[in-house]
N, C-alpha and C positions, 0 to 999 in steps of 0.2 A: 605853559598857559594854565590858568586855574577859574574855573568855573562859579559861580556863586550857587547856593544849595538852590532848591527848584522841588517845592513839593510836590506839583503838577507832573516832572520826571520821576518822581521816585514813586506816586504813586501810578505811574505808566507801568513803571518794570515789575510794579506788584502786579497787575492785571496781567500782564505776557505771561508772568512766572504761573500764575492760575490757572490762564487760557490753556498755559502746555501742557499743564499737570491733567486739564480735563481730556485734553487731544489725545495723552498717553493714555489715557483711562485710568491712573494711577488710583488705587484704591487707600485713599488718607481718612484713619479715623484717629481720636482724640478722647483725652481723659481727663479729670480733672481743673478745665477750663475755670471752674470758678476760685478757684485759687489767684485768675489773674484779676487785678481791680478792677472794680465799679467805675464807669469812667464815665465822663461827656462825651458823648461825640456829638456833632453838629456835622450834615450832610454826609461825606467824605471821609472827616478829619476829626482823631482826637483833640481834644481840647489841651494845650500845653501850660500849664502855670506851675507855679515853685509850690512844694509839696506833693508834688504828684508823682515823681520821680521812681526809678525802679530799674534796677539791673537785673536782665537775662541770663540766668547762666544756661548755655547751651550744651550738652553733651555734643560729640564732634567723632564719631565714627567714618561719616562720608561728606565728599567736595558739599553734597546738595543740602544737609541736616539744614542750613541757615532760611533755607529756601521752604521748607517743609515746618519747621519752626514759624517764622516771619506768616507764614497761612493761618497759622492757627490764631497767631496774636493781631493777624488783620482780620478774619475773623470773626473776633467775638469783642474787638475795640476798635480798628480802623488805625492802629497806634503805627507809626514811622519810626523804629526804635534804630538809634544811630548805633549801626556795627564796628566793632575793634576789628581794623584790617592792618596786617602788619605788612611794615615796608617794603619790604619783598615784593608784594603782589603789587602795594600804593605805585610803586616805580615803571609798571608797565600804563602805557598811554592811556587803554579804553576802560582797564580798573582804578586805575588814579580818577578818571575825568567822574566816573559815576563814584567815587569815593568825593567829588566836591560837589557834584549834584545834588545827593544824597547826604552828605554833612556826615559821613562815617568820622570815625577816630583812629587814626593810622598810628598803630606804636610800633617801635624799633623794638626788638626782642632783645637787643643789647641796652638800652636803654631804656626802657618804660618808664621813667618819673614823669616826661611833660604830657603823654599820655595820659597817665593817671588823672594827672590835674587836670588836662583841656575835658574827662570823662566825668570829673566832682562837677568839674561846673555844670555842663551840660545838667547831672543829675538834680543838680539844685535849684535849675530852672525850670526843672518837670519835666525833661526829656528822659525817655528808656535808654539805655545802654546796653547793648546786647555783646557779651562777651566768652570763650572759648577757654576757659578756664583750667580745660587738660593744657593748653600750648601746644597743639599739637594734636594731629588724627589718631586715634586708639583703633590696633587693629587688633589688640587682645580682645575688641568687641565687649570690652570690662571698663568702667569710668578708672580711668588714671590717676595720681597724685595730682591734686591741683595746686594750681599759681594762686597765690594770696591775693590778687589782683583786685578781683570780684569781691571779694569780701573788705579790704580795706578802702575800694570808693565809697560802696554801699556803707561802710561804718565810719568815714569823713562826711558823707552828705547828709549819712542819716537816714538811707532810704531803704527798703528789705531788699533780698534779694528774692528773686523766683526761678526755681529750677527748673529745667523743660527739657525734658530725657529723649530722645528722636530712637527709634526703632526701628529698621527694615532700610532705612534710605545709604547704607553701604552696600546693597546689594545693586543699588543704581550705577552708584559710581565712590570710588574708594581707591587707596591709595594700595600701589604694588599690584592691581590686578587686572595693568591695562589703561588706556585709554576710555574714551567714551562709547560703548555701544549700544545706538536707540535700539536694541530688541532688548535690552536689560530693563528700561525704562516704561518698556511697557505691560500694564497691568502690576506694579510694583506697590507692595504694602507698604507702608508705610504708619508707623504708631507715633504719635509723638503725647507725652505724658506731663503737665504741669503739677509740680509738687507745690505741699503747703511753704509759704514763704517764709524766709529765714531772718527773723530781725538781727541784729546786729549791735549789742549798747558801746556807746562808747567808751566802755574799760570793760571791754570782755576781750576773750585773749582771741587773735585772728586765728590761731596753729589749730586750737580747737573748732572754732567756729568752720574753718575751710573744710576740715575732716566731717563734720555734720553734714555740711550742702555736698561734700562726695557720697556721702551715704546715702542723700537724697536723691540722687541721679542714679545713683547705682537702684535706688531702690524702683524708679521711674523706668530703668534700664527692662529690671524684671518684670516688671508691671506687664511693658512690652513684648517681653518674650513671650509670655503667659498669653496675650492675647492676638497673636500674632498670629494667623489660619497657612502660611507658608508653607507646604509639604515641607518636611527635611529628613534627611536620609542619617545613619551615623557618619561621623566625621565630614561633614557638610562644610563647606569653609565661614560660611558667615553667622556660625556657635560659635562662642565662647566654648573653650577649653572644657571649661568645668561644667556644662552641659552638653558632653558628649561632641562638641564639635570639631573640625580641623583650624582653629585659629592658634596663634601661638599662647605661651601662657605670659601672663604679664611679667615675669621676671624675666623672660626671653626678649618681650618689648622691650625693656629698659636697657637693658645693655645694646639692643640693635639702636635704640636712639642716643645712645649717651654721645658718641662721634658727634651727633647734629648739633649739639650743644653748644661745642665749639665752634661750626663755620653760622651760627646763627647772629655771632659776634663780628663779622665780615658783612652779613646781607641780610642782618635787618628781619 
């Protein structure tokens, strides 16, 4: 069964997601917010029309970054920006129904072309596309190699990209260290960092341009260490490596993910 989208839902589940972050006490601060556009809003709701358009890149440490992100660009614009959810998750009942509520964009990680495209149009109608441009949680706690993904909608439609670096929100909740424990969530920092925005011309090389918005995230990344008030002890698990922490080093990430590669071609 599939649902029609429903902005009146999806701006529901942004107010719950707000509510809980004030119930946790969760301590969320932000930087460089005017990097995102100048917008209309009217009541509620940004204004949508063709040219307005604009992909997310997210950095993706923990389950919740999308959630901690998604605040900051509600906000400071009221904007509904449609998430890339890959199939895997689309296929369970209550993430499928709020992926047609919400009007997400569901790509198959073996296949991304019709993704791609159902993600240009959107963008060319003035919708945000909010997209995870590692493929995947980074627990080197270090922005990863990205997928060219983000940079070649953003350089078919024409629109920039904006990078938005999330900080603290793996210590909520993250992959390999557990399920969900509400005593993590409470009183948790939280940084999330918008970078300047990455145009994109239509014959500039992608290889390059994707290595640029990683170095933008990464630079978002530090921003956030830097300002992060977090006690941390040495070899703490949620450092990076190369400041003293107990996380792995990224060449250790890639070889522990390189296996996923392969059954990602099975389940989407």
């Amino acid at each position: 069964m599939r649902f029609r989208p429903n902005r009146h839902v999806y701006r529901g589940i942004v107010l719950v997601g707000l509510a809980t972050m004030a119930a946790f006490r969760m301590r969320l601060s932000s930087s460089g917010e005017e990097s995102l556009p100048q917008e209309e809003v009217r009541g509620w709701t940004r204004t949508v029309a063709p040219g307005r358009g604009a992909v997310l890149a997210v950095t993706h440490f923990g389950y919740l970054d999308f959630a901690f992100a998604q605040r900051v660009i509600w906000h400071r614009i009221k904007a509904h920006p449609r998430f890339m959810v890959t199939k895997k998750h689309a296929s369970k009942p209550l993430y499928g129904a709020v992926c047609d509520l919400c009007d997400h964009v569901v790509v198959d990680r073996a296949n991304g072309a019709p993704a791609l495209e159902a993600s240009v149009e959107k963008l060319r109608a003035g919708e945000y596309i909010c997209v995870f441009p590692e493929g995947g949680v980074s627990v080197s706690w270090t922005v990863r190699k990205l997928k060219t993904g983000a940079v070649r909608m953003a350089q078919q439609a024409q629109v920039p990209v904006i990078p938005v670096s999330v900080w603290g929100g793996h210590r909520g909740l993250t992959r390999g260290r557990g399920g969900l424990k509400l005593r993590n969530l409470w009183g948790l920092r939280v940084h999330v960092h918008v970078g300047e925005p990455l145009d994109v011309g239509p014959d500039e090389d992608v290889a390059e341009a994707t290595e640029e918005l990683r170095r933008r995230l990464q630079a978002g990344i530090d921003h956030g260490i830097e300002a992060d008030e977090t006690p941390a002890e040495s070899g703490v698990w949620w450092l990076p490596a190369h400041r003293g922490g107990g996380a792995v080093t990224e060449a250790e990430q890639e070889r522990l993910y390189e296996a996923e590669r392969e059954r990602y071609r099975v389940t989407g």
